[in-house]
N, C-alpha and C positions, 0 to 999 in steps of 0.2 A: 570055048572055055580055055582054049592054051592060051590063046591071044590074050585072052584078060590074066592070067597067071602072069605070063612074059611083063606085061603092061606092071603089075604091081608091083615084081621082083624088079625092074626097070626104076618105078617109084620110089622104091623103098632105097636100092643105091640112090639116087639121086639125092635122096633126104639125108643119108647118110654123110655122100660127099658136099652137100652143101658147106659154102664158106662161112664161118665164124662172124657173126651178125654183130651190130656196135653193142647189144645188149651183152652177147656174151664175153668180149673181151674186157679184161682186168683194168681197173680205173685207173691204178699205177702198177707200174712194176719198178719194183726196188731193190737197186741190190747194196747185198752189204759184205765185207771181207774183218776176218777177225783176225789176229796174231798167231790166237793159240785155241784153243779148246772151249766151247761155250759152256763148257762143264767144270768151269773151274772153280767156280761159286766167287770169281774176283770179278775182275775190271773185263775178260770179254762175256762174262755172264749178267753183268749189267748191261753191257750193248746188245745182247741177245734179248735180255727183259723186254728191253724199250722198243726194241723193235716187234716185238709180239703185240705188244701195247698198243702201239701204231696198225700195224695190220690187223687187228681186234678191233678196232675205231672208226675204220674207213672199208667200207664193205666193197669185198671186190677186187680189194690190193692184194698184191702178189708179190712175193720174198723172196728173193735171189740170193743163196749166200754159200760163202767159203770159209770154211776155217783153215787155221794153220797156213795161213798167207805169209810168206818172210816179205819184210820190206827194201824190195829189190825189181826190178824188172820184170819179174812172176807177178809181182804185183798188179803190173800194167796190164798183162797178156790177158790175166784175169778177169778185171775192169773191162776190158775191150771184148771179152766172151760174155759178160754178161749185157754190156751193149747190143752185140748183134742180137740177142736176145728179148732184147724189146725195155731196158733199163732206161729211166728218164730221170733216177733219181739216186747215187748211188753214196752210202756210207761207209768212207774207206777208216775203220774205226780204231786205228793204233797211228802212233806219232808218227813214225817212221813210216808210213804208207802216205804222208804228206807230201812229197814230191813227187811220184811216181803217178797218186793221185792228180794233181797239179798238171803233170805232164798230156794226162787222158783228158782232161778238162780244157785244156790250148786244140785239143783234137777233136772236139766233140763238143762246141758252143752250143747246141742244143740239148746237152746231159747237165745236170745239175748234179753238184757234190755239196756234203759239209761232214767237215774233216773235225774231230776233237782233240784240241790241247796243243793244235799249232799257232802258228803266227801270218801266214799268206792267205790273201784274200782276192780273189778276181770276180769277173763278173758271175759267173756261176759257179762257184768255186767259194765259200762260207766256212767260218772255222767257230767252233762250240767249247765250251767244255764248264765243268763247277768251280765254284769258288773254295774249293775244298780247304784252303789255308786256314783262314778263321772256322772253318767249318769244324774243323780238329779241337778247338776249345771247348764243346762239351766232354769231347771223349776224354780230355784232358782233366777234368772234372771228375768224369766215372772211373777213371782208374786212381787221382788223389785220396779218392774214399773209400775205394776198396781195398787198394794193399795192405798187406801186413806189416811187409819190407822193409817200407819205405824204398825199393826199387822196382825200376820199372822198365822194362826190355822194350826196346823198340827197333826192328830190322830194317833196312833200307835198302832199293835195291842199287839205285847210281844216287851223289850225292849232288844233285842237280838243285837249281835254286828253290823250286817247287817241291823239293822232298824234305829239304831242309825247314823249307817255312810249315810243310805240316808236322813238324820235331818239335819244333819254334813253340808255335800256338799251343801244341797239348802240352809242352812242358810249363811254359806259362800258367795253364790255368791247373795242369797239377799240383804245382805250388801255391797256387792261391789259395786253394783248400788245406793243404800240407805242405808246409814252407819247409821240412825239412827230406822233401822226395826229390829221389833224383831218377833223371831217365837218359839208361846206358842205349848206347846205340852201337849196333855193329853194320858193317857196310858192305852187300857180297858181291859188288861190281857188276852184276847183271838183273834183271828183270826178271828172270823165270829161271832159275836153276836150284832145285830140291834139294841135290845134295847139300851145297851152299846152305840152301834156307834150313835145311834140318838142324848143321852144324851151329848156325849163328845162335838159333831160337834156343839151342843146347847149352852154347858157350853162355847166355843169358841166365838160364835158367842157372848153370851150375853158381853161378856169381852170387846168387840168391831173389834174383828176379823174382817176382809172384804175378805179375802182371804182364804178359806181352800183346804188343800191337806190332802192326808193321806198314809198309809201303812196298809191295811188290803185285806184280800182275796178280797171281793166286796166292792165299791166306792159307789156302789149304794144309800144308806141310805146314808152318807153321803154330796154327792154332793147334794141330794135331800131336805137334811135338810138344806145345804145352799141355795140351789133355791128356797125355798120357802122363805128364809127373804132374799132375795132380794142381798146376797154375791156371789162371785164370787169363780168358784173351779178352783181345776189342778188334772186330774185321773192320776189315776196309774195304771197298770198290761194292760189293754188293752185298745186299743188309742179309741174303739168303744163308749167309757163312756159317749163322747162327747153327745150323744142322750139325756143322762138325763139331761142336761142342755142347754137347745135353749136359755137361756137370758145369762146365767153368767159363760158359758166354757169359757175357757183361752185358758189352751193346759192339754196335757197329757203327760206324758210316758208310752210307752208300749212293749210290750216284741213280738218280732215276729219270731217264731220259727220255721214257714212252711220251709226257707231256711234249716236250719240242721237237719232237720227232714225227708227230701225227701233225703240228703245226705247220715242220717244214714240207710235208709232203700236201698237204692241203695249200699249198701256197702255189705248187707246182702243177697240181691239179687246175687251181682256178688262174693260173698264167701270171700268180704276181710274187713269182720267188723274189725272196733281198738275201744276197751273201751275208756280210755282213759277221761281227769281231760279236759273240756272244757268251756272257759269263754269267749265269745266274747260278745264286748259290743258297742253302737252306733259308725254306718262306718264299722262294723264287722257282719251284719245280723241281729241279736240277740236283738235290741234294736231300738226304733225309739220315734221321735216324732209326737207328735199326729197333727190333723190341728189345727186351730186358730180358734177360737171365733173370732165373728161379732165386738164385740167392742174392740177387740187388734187391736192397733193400726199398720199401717204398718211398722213404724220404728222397736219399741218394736217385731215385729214378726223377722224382717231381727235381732236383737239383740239375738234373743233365737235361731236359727236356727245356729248366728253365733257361738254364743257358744256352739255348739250344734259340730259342724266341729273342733271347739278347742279341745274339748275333744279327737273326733274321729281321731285327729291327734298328741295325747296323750298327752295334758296337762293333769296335775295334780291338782287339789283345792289342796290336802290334801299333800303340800308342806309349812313347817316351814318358820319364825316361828310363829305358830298355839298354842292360851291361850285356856282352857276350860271354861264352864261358872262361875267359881270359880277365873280364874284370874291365876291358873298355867299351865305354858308352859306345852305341851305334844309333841309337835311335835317342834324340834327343828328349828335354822334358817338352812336353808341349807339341815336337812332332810325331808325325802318322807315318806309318806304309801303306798306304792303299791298293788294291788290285795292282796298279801298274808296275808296282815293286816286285811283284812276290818272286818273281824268278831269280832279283839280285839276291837270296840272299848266300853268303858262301863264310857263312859262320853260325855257332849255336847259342841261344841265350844262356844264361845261369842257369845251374842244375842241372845240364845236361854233361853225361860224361860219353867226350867221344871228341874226332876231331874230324871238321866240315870240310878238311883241304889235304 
């Protein structure tokens, strides 16, 4: 009787230690590194979305990730700890983690990355991001129709050519509905800094602003400085922002990336990743509007939605001919700025009070 005891307790480790069988190992493992906080309700709470999305999609995937990554050499260390960890597919998801990503990727020809909102592209090494530029012309829309003001706040965080052309587009199409609205903009030199965005959304507000939107990692401070005197927002980066405003959400724009995100990791799965320059933008995945606010009206909603299809069926705002807010043509009559532009731009259209340089 000991002998068969010994014999089963024997058994039973053995069952215990047994090695990890191909059924039980994870079909991908993915890691992914944020800037800042996945709780920001902005730009890395949609790379958190999509990434949940994707591992929801693909059973069996496994998620590696880091918040509060700086884009430095921490970066690398990072990248390469989740490597030895078993990563074959890794999302380094703020601009500035572009090189350092880049550098892990020269180290590691058999890890695949895809980077959003850069420009370098190698063999395993793919860069994403949305067409957000035109994408800003409904929002542009939804705020022409709802202020009172006739102004319109809008925060920036660098005045980079991509922040400027989503100023560009919503100011455009706020005038198209209200030819006589203007949209002030202030500039706080960084990405993430509260106190900054509190003061700017402030100095907006006190101006007579009724309407703010912005371009900064997190909305948060922001929409919250407006909900508190009693103005009305529009978020950006992710449509979730909506929470921080129950009286005076509009809409948002938001970036939804779970679709190319499950695509790029099933490509890596079945061995036929493509890097690869990729921009799709609302009607393309990549890009959505957010819901409506209680007090949009239902017209003003089917109005931003419709514009919202116009784009997606590739109208252009940023067709001449287009004055800056100085009063000289930049865009002529008859031409376009297309994707390839959107970075040059380093001026504001008409109606916009504020200076691009």
């Amino acid at each position: 009787m000991k002998a068969i005891r010994i014999t089963a307790v024997l058994a039973l480790l053995a069952a215990v230690a047994l090695p990890v069988t191909a059924q039980d190992k994870p079909t991908l493992i993915v890691g992914a590194i944020y800037i800042g906080s996945v709780n920001d309700y902005g730009y890395n709470r949609s790379m958190k979305d999509g990434l949940e999305e994707m591992k929801k999609a693909i059973p069996g995937l496994k998620l590696i990730e880091a918040e509060n990554v700086p884009e430095s050499a921490e970066a690398e260390r990072v990248m390469e700890t989740m490597i030895q960890q078993g990563a074959k597919l890794i999302f380094p998801t703020s601009f500035g983690h572009m090189d350092p990503a880049l550098n892990v990727a020269n180290r590691h020809p058999d890890v695949y990355f895809f980077h959003p909102g850069g420009y370098k592209v190698s063999k395993n090494f793919g860069n994403f991001f949305g067409k957000s530029q035109v994408a800003w012309y409904p929002m542009g829309i939804a705020a022409g129709r709802m202020t009172k003001t006739g102004k319109i706040g809008f925060v920036i965080g660098m005045p980079i050519g991509y922040a400027l052309g989503n100023v560009n587009a919503f100011a455009i199409a706020a005038r198209s509905v209200n030819p006589k609205a203007e949209v002030r903009v202030v500039v706080t030199g960084t990405w993430s800094d509260k106190a900054k965005e509190a003061a700017a959304a402030n100095a907006l507000l006190d101006q007579g602003c009724d309407v703010i939107t912005m371009h900064v990692d997190s909305p948060t401070t922001i929409i919250q400085a407006a909900e508190a005197r009693g103005a009305m927002s529009i978020g950006y980066q992710s449509v979730e922002a909506r929470a921080l405003a129950p009286k005076g959400w509009i809409t948002g724009l938001g970036f939804t990336w779970g679709g190319f995100m499950t695509e790029v990791a099933k490509s890596v799965i079945d061995g036929k990743f493509q890097p690869g320059f990729v921009r799709r933008g609302l009607g393309e995945g990549m890009m959505a509007i957010a819901d409506f606010g209680a007090k949009v009206p239902i017209a003003v909603q089917k109005e931003v939605l419709d514009a919202g299809d116009k784009i997606a069926r590739g109208f252009n705002p940023f067709t001449g001919p287009i004055k800056d807010n100085e009063g000289n043509v930049k865009i002529a009559a008859g031409d376009t700025w297309g994707n390839d532009k959107m970075g040059n731009f380093d001026w504001f259209v008409e109606g916009v009070v504020g200076k691009a340089k």
